[in-house]
C-alpha positions in Angstrom: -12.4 -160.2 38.1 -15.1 -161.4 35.8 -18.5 -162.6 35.2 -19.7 -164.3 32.3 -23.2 -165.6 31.7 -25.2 -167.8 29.0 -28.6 -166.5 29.5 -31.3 -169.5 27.9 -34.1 -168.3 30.0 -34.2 -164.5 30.7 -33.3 -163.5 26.8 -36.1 -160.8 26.6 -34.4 -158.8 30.0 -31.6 -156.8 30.5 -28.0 -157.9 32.9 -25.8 -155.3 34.4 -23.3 -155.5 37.0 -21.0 -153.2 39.3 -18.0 -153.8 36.6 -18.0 -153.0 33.1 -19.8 -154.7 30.2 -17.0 -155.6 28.0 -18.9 -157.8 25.3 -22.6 -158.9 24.6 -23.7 -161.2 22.1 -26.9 -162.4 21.3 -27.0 -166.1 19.5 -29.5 -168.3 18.1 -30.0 -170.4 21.3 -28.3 -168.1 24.0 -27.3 -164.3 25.0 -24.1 -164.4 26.4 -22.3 -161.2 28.5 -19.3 -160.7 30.1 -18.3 -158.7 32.6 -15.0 -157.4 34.2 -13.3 -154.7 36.4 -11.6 -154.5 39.9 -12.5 -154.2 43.4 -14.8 -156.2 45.5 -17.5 -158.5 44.5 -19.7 -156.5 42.4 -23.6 -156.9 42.0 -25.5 -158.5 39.9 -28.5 -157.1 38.4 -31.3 -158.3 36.1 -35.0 -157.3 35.3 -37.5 -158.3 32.9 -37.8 -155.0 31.0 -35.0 -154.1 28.2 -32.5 -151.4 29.0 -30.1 -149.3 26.3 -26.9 -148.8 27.6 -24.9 -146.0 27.1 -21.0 -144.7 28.7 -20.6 -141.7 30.2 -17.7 -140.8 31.9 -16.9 -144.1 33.8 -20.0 -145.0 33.8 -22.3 -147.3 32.2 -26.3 -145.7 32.1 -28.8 -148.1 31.5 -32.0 -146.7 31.0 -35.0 -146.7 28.6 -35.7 -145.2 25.7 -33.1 -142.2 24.7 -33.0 -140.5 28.3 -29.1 -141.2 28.4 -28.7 -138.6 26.1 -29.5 -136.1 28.7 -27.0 -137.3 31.5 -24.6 -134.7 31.0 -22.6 -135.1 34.9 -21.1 -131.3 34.5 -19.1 -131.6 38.0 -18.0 -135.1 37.2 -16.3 -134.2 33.8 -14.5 -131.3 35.4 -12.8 -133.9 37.9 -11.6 -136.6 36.1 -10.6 -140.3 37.7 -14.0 -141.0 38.9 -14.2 -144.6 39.5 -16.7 -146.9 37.6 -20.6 -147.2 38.7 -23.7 -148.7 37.0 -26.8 -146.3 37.1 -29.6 -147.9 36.5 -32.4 -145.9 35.8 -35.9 -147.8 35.9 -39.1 -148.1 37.8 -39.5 -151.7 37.9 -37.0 -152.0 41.4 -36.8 -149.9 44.6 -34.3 -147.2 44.8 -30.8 -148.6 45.7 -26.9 -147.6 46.3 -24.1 -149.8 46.3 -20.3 -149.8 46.3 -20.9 -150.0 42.3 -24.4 -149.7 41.5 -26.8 -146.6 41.9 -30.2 -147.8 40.9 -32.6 -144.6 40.5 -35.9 -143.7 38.9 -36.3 -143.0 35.2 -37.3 -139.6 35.7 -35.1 -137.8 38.4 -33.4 -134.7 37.3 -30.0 -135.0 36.4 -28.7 -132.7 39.1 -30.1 -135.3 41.7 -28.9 -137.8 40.0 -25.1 -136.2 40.3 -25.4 -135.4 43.5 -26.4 -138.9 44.2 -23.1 -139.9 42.4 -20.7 -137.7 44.0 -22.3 -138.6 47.4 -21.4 -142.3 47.0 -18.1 -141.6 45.9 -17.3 -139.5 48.8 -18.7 -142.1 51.0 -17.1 -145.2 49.3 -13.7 -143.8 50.3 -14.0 -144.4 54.2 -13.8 -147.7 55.3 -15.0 -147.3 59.0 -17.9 -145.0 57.9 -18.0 -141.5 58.1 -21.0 -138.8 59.5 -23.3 -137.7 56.9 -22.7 -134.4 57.8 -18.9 -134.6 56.0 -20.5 -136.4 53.1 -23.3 -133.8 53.3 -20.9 -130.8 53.3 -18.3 -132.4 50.5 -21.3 -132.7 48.3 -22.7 -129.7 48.4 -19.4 -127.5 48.2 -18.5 -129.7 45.1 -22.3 -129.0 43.2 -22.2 -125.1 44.8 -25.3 -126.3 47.0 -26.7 -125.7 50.0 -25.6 -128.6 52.7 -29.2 -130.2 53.8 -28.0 -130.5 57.1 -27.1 -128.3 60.1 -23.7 -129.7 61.0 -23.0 -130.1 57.3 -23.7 -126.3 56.6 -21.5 -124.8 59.6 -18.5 -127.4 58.4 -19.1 -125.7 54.9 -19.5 -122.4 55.9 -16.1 -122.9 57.8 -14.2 -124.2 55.1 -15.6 -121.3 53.2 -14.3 -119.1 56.0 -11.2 -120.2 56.3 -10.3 -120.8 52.6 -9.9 -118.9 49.4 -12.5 -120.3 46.4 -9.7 -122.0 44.4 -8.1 -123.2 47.8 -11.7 -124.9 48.7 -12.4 -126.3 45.1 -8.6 -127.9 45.0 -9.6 -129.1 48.6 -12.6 -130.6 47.7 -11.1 -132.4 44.2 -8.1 -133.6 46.0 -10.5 -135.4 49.1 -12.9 -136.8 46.1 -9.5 -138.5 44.3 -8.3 -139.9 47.1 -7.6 -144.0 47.3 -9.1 -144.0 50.9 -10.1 -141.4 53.7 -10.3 -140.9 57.8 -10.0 -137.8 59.9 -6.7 -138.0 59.7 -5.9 -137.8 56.0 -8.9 -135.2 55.3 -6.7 -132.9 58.3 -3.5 -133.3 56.5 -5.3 -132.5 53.2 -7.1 -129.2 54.6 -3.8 -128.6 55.9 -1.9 -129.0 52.6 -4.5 -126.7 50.8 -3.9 -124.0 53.5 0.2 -124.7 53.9 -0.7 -124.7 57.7 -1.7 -127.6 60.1 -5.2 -128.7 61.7 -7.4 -131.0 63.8 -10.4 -129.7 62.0 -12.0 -133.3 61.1 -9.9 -135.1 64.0 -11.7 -133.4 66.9 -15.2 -133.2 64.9 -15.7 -136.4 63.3 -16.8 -138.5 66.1 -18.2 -135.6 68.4 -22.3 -135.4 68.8 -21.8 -132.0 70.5 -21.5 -128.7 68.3 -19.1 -128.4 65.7 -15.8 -126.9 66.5 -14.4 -124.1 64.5 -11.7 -124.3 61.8 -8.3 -122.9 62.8 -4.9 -123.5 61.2 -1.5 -124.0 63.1 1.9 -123.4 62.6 5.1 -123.5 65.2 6.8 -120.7 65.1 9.9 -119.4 67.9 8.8 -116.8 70.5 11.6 -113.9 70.3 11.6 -111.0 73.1 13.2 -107.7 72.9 15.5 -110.0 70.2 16.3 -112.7 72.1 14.7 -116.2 71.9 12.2 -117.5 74.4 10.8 -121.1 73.5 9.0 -122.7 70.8 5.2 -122.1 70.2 2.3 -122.8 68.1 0.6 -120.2 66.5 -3.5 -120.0 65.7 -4.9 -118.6 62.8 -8.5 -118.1 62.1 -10.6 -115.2 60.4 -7.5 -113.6 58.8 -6.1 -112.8 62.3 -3.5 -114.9 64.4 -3.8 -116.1 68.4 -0.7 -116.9 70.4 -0.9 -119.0 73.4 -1.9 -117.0 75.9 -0.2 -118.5 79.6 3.1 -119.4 77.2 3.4 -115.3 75.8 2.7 -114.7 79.0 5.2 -116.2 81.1 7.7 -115.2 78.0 7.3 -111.8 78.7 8.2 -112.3 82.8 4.7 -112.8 83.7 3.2 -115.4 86.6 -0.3 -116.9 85.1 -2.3 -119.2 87.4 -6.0 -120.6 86.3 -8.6 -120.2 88.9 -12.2 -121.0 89.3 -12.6 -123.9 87.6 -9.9 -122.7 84.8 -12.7 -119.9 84.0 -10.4 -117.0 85.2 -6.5 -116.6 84.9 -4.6 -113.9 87.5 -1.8 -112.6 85.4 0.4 -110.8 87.5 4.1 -109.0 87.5 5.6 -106.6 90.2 2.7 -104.7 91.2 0.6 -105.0 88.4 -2.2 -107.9 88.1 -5.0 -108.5 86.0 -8.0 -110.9 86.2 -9.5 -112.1 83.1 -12.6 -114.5 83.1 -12.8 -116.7 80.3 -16.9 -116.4 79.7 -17.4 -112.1 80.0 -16.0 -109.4 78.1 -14.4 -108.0 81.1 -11.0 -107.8 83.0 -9.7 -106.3 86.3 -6.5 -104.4 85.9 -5.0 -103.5 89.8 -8.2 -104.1 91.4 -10.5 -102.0 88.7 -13.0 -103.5 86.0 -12.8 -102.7 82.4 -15.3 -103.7 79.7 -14.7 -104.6 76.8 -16.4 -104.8 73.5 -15.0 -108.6 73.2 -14.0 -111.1 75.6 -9.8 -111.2 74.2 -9.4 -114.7 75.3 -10.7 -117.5 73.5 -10.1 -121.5 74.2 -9.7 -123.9 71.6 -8.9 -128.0 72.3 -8.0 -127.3 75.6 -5.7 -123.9 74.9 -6.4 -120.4 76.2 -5.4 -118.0 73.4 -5.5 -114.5 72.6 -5.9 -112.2 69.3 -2.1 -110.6 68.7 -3.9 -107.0 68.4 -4.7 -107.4 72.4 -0.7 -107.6 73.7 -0.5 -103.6 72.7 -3.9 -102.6 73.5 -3.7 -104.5 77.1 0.0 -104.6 78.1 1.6 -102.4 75.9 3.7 -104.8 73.8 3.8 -104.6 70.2 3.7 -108.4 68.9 4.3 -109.0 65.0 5.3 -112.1 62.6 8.0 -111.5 60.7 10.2 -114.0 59.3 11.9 -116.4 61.8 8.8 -116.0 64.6 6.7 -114.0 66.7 8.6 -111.1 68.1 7.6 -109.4 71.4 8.3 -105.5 72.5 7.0 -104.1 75.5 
C-alpha cells in the first residue's frame, strides 16, 4: 500500500506514518511525501513541530534535535527480522502504541524505549489477544529483566527452570519471529526448544487461577521384567522423570482404586496394600503409617504421577530409561 500527500497548508510540520517514508520533497508551492509498506491500514501522523528522521534497524525515529543518535536498540540488532515501526519521540501528543506506531516522550531512556518495542512486537503477533503476563514474561527474558508482574515472573522463572540459557534465548527469538501466535504454537515451540512435548501455555493462557508448572512429555513403551506392557507418557520436570502412577501400577500386577474424593488411592496385590493420600506426606503400608519427607505423588492436568526414584524405595522395583522405554524390575 501507499500514501501520498501535497501538503499546501501544514509546510512548517512534520508527517509520518506506520509504513516507510520512501521520498520527500519540498517544492516552491507544496511538500510532497510518499509513503509505502505492507500490512493493515497504517496511521497517519502529523504535528506542528519539525521532526529529523533517522533509520534504525526497521525503524524510522523521528525526534528532535540529534537524540536519534542515541537509540542504539542492543536486543533488537541481535535478532534480526524485526518488522517496521514509527517511533515518534515528542512531547507535543500523549503517549500512544499502535500496530505501527509507538509515539513516546523525547526524553525516555532508551532501555524503556526497547522494551516498549519488543513488547509490541510480542503482542502484535496474537490476533485474539493474549494476557499481559506472557507479554510481560517474553519481554523481560528477552532484555534479562525482571517480569513486573506476578504471573509473568513464575512463567519466567519456569521457563528458566525447565530450560538451558541457550535453549531459553533460542525460545524466546524463535516466539519473537514468528508470523502469528496462540497457545498452541508457543506449546509446540517450547516443545521444539526442549525436543519433548507440553501444554505449558494451553492450560495457562486463559486460567485466572495460579499458574501451572512447566513439565515436558514424551510417550515412551512400559517394559516389565523384559516384556512389553502398554504405551505411556512420561513427565519430566526439575531434571527428574514421573511415570503415571495407576498405569505403572496396574503394569506391575497391581489393583489401584481412587477413594475419597480421588484424594487417596489403595494400591493393593496379594496381601500387601498401601494407602497413599494425595495432600500429606504419608502412606500406610499393611495397616501401618509411614512419613515421609515428601508427599511421592503429585497430580498434574488431571494425572496422578510419581518420581521414578519412589518405585525402589516403596515397592522394591528398580525403574530406568534406557533406549526403547521405561523398564520395570521388581
Amino acid at each position: 500500500m501507499s500514501i501520498s500527500i501535497s501538503d499546501s497548508f501544514k509546510r512548517e510540520g512534520s508527517w509520518a506514518a506506520g509504513i516507510k517514508l520512501k521520498a520527500q520533497k519540498k517544492l516552491d508551492h507544496i511538500d510532497y511525501y510518499y509513503f509505502e509498506g505492507y500490512g493493515n491500514v497504517p496511521s497517519l501522523y502529523w504535528q506542528a513541530e519539525p521532526l529529523l528522521k533517522t533509520a534504525i534497524n526497521n525503524t524510522d525515529a523521528y525526534t528532535a534535535g540529534i537524540r536519534a543518535a542515541s537509540l542504539d536498540f542492543k536486543k533488537l540488532n541481535d535478532i534480526g527480522n524485526v518488522p517496521f515501526m514509527s517511533i515518534i519521540l515528542t512531547d507535543h501528543y500523549p503517549e500512544y502504541m499502535d500496530e505501527n506506531i509507538l509515539i513516546a516522550p523525547p526524553h525516555i531512556k532508551v532501555g524503556e524505549l526497547e522494551k516498549k518495542l519488543i513488547a509490541l512486537q510480542y503482542q502484535r503477533k496474537f490476533e485474539d489477544g493474549s494476557p499481559d503476563w506472557i507479554i510481560d514474561a517474553f519481554t523481560a527474558g528477552l532484555m534479562d529483566l525482571k517480569p513486573g508482574s506476578t504471573k509473568g515472573r513464575i512463567a519466567l522463572k519456569e521457563l528458566q527452570g525447565e530450560l538451558t540459557e541457550d535453549e531459553l534465548k533460542n525460545y524466546l527469538i524463535n516466539v519473537f519471529q514468528a508470523d502469528s501466535l496462540d497457545a498452541e504454537k508457543l506449546d509446540k515451540l517450547l516443545g521444539n526448544a526442549k525436543g519433548l512435548h507440553t501444554q505449558f501455555f494451553t492450560m495457562n493462557i486463559n486460567n485466572e487461577a495460579p499458574l501451572a508448572p512447566l513439565y515436558f512429555q514424551e510417550e515412551k513403551n512400559l517394559w516389565v521384567s523384559g516384556a512389553e506392557k502398554a504405551s505411556i507418557n512420561l513427565v519430566y520436570r526439575d531434571g527428574k522423570i514421573f511415570l503415571p502412577f495407576t498405569a505403572a501400577m496396574q503394569a506391575l500386577g497391581y489393583e489401584v482404586k481412587v477413594l475419597s474424593g480421588e484424594e487417596t488411592l489403595l494400591v493393593s496385590k496379594g496381601k500387601n496394600s498401601y494407602r497413599f493420600y494425595l495432600n500429606k506426606n504419608v502412606f500406610i503400608y499393611n495397616e501401618e503409617d509411614y512419613g515421609l519427607l515428601m508427599n511421592p505423588l503429585t497430580r498434574q492436568n488431571g494425572t496422578v504421577w510419581m518420581e521414578i526414584q519412589w518405585f525402589k524405595a516403596l515397592f522394591g522395583v528398580t525403574a530406568e530409561e534406557r533406549e526403547g522405554g521405561i523398564h520395570l524390575t521388581p
